[in-house]
N, C-alpha and C positions, 0 to 999 in steps of 0.2 A: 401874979397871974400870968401863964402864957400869951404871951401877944405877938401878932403876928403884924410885920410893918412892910408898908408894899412900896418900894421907894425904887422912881427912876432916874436911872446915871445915862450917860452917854458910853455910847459902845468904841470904848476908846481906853489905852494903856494907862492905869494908874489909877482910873475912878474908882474900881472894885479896894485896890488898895487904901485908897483916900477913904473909903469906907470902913473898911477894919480898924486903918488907924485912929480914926475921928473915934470909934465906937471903946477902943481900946483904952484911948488916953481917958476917956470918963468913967471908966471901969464898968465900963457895959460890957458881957458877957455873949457872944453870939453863941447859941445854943444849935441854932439850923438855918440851913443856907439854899437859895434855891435863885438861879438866875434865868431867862430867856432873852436871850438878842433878838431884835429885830427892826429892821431900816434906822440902822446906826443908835438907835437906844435901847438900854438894856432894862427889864422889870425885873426889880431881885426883893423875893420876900426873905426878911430876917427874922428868925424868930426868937425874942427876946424876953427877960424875966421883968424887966424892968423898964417898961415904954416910955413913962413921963422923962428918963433921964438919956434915952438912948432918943428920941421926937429933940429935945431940945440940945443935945449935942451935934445932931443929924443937920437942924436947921440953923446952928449956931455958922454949921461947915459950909453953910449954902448948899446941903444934901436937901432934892425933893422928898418928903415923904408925901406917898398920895394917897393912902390910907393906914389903920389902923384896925385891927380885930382879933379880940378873944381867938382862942383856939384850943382846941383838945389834943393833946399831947397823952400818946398811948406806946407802952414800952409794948414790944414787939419780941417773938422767937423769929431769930433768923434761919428759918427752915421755910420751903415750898409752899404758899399756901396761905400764908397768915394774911395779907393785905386782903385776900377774897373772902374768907375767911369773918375780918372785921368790919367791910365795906357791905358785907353781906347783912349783918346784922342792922347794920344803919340803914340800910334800904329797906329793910323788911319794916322798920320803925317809920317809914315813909320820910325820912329824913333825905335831900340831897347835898350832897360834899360838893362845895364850889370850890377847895382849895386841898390838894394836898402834895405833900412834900418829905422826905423823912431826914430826920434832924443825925444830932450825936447820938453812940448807944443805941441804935435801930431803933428810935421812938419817931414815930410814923405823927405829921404832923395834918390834924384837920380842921377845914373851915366849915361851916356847914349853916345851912339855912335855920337851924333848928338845932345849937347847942347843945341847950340841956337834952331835947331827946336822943342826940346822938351822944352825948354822954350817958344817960339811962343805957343806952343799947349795947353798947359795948360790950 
């Protein structure tokens, strides 16, 4: 299942790396990447096919993870239009997106209050 893992590094040379390699050496897969700095730490969600091995690699490395969550993964045309398009239909399902990001392969990555109905809506 896609999952989505929200983990903080310090905003400093090599953490982001120290990440990929931790994630690599376990043969965790990072699928989509999404980082924000702010006052010297960084919030980077990963999004991964495999949480329980990529969690326990993460904190084997003394990597924080601070949470963990499901997410909907939707392959996308990369043409004008489609993010409003698909955001559109989830709001109309009275669903709200707390999270998104877009991954490999234009697949547009969401969190949302209400999962399964933003997956129905799509």
């Amino acid at each position: 299942m896609p999952t989505d893992l929200s983990i903080m590094l310090d905003d400093r040379p090599g953490t982001l790396a120290n990440l990929g390699e931790t994630l690599g050496r376990a043969g965790v897969n990072i699928e989509g990447l999404c980082g924000i700095p702010s006052q010297g730490r960084a919030q980077v969600h990963v999004l991964v096919e495999d949480a329980a091995a990529a969690r326990r690699a993460l904190q084997a490395a003394g990597i924080e993870v601070l949470a963990e969550r499901p997410v909907l993964v939707l392959t996308l045309e990369d043409r004008p239009g489609e993010l409003g398009k698909v955001s559109r239909r989830i709001a109309n399902a009275g669903v709200n997106i707390e999270l998104v990001y877009l991954a490999t392969n234009t697949r547009l990555v969401i969190g949302a209050d209400n999962l399964e109905k933003a997956r129905s809506a799509r």
